[in-house]
C-alpha positions as CSV (number, residue, x, y, z in Angstrom):
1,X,-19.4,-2.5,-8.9
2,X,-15.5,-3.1,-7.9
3,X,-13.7,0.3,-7.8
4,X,-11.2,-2.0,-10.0
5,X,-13.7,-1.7,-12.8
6,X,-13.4,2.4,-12.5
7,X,-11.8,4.4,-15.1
8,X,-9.0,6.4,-13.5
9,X,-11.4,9.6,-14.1
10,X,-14.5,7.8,-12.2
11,X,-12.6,6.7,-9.1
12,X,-10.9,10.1,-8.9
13,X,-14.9,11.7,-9.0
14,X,-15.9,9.6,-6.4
15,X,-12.6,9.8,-4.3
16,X,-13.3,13.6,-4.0
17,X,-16.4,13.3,-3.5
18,X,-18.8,13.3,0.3
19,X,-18.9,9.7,0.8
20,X,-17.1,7.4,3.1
21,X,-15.4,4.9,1.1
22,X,-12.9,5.2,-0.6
23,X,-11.1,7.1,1.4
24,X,-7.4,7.3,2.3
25,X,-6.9,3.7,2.6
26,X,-8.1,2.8,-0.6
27,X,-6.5,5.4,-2.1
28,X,-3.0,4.2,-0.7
29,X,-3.3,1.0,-2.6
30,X,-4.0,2.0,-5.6
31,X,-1.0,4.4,-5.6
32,X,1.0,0.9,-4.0
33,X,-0.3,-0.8,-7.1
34,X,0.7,2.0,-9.2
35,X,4.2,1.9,-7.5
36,X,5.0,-1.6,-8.0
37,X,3.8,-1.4,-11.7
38,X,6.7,0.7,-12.2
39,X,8.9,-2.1,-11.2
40,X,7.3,-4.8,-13.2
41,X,7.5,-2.0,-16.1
42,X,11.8,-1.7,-14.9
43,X,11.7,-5.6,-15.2
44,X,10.0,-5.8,-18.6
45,X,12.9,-3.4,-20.4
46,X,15.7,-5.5,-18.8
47,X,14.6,-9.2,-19.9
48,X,16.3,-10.4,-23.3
49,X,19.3,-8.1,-23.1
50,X,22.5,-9.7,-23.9
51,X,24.2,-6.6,-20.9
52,X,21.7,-8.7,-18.2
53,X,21.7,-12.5,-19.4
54,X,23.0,-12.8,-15.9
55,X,20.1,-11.3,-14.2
56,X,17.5,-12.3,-16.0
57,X,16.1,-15.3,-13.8
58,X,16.1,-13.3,-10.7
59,X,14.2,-10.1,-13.2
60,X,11.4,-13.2,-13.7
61,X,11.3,-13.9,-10.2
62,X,10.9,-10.5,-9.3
63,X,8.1,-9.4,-11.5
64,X,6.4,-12.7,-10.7
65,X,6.2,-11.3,-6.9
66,X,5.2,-7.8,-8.6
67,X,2.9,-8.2,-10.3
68,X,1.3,-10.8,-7.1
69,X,1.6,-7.8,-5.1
70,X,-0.1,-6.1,-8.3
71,X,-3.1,-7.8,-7.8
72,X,-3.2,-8.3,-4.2
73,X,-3.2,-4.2,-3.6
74,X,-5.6,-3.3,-6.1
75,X,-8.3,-6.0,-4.4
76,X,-7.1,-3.9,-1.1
77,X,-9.3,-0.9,-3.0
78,X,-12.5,-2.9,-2.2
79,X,-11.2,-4.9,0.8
80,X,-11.0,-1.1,2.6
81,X,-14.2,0.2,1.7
82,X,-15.9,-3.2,2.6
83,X,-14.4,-2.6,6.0
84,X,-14.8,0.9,6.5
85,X,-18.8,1.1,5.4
86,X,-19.5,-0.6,8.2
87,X,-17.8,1.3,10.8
88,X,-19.1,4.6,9.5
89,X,-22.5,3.2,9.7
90,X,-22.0,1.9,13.4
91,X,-20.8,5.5,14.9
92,X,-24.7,6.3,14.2
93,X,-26.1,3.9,16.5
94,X,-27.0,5.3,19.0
95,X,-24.6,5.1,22.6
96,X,-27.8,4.1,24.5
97,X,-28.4,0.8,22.2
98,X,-27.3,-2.4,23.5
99,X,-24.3,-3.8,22.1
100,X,-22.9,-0.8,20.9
101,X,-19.4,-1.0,21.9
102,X,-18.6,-4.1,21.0
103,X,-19.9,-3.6,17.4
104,X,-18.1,-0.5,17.1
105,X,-15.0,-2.3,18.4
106,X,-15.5,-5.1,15.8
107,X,-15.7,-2.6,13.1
108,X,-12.5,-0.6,14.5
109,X,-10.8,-3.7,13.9
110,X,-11.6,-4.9,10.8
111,X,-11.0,-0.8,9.4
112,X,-7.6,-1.1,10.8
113,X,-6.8,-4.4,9.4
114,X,-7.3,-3.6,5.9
115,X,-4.8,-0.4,6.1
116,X,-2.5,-2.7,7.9
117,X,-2.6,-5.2,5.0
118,X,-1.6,-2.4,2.5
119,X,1.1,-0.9,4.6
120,X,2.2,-4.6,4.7
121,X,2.6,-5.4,0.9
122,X,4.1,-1.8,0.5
123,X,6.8,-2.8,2.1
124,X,7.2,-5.6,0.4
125,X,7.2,-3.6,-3.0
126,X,9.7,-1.0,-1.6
127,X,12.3,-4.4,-1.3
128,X,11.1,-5.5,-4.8
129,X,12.1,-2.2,-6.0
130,X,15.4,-2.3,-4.0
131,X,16.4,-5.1,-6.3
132,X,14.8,-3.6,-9.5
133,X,17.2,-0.5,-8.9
134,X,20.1,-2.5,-8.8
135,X,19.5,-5.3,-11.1
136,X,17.5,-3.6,-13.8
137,X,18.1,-1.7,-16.6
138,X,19.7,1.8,-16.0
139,X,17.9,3.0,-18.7
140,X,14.7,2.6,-16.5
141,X,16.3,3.5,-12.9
142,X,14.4,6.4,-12.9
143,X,11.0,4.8,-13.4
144,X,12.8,2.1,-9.9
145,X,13.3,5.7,-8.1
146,X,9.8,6.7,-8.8
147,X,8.2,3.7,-7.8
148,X,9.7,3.5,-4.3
149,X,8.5,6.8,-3.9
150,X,4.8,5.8,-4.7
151,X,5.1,3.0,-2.5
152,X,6.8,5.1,0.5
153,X,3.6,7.6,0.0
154,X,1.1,4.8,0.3
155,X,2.8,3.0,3.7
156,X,2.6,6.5,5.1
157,X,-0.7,6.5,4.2
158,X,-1.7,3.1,5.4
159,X,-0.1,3.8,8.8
160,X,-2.3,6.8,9.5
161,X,-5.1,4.7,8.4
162,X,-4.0,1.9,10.7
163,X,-3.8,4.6,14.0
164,X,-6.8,6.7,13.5
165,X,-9.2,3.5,14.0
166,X,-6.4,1.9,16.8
167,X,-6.8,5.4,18.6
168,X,-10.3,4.6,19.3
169,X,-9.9,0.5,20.5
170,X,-11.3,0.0,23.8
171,X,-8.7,-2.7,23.7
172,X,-6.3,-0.8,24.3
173,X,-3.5,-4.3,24.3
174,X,-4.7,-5.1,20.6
175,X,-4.3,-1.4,19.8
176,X,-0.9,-1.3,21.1
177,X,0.1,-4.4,19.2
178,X,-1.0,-3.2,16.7
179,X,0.8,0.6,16.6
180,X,4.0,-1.2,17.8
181,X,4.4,-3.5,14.5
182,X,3.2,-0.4,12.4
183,X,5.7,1.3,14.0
184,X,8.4,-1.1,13.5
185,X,7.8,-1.4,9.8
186,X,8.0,2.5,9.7
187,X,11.3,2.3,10.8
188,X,12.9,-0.2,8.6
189,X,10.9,0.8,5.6
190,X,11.0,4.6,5.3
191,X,14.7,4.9,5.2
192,X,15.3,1.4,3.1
193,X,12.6,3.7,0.4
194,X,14.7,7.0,1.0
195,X,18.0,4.4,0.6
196,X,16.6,3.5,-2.8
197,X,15.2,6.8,-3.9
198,X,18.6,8.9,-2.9
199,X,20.8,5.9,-4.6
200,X,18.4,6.4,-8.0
201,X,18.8,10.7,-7.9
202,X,22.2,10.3,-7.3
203,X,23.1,8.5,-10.7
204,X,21.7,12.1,-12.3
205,X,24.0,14.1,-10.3
């Protein structure tokens, strides 16, 4: 069964519960999803008022992308645990087997790409929501404000998720490549979310 078929309730019983998947990965795009629903929600209130007649093709455009990156992130909850299972299963074969290693890197790989595809499409919300904040409604700012934070929270956790399976690559050149452009879209994305959050709080000051 797809996690997407979950009630909120279910995923959060088998979330906390002992089994590998889903874990934080999975978890991080659903609060992504949940993030950029926020913006979609920002977009909704602001089409057919007369105050943003102006705005309103670029309020389409953007929930169009949203609610893309909507459906893309939630599909990251299985993506995740499809990748993961595997790897967890492969740390029990035993070191002496043939073929081992490179199984175990295969499965290192494909864990950290799916994190890597959510900390991807999180940034992409967090400039979605950049745009929301600014073009929206300010009656719904604060729900813009919220979502950027959601979608901070899940790159953070999608980077982790990236650099726990990269810090066990024997190829240690594809794991570099790969903590270098995590690291890079840490450092543009972070403060571009804090940008956004700080310019939302400081409308209630």
């Amino acid at each position: 069964m797809s996690m997407n078929d979950m009630s909120v309730r279910e995923f959060g019983a088998i979330l906390a519960a002992k089994t590998s998947v889903p874990g934080g990965g999975g978890a991080s795009a659903l609060v992504a999803a949940m993030g950029v629903a926020l913006g979609s929600m920002v977009g909704n209130f602001t089409l057919g008022k007369k105050k943003y007649a102006d705005v309103e093709p670029e309020i389409i455009r953007l929930m169009d992308e949203a609610e893309k990156l909507r459906g893309e992130l939630l599909d990251c909850i299985d993506e995740d645990a499809a990748a993961f299972e595997p790897l967890s299963k492969a740390y029990g074969i035993p070191k002496e087997e043939p073929g081992r290693d490179e199984t175990l890197e295969k499965c290192l790989r494909d864990a950290a790409g799916a994190p890597m595809k959510i900390l991807e499409l999180s940034c992409r919300c967090i400039e979605l929501h950049k745009e929301f904040a600014e073009k929206g409604s300010t009656m719904m700012v604060s729900d813009a404000g919220t979502g950027v934070t959601f979608c901070q929270a899940a790159m953070r956790g999608a980077a982790i998720n990236v650099k726990v399976n990269t810090k066990l690559m024997k190829d240690r050149a594809h794991a570099e490549e790969m903590n270098k452009h995590v690291d890079e879209l840490m450092a543009k994305y972070i403060p571009l979310a804090d940008e956004v959050f700080e310019s939302v709080y400081g409308r209630f000051n």
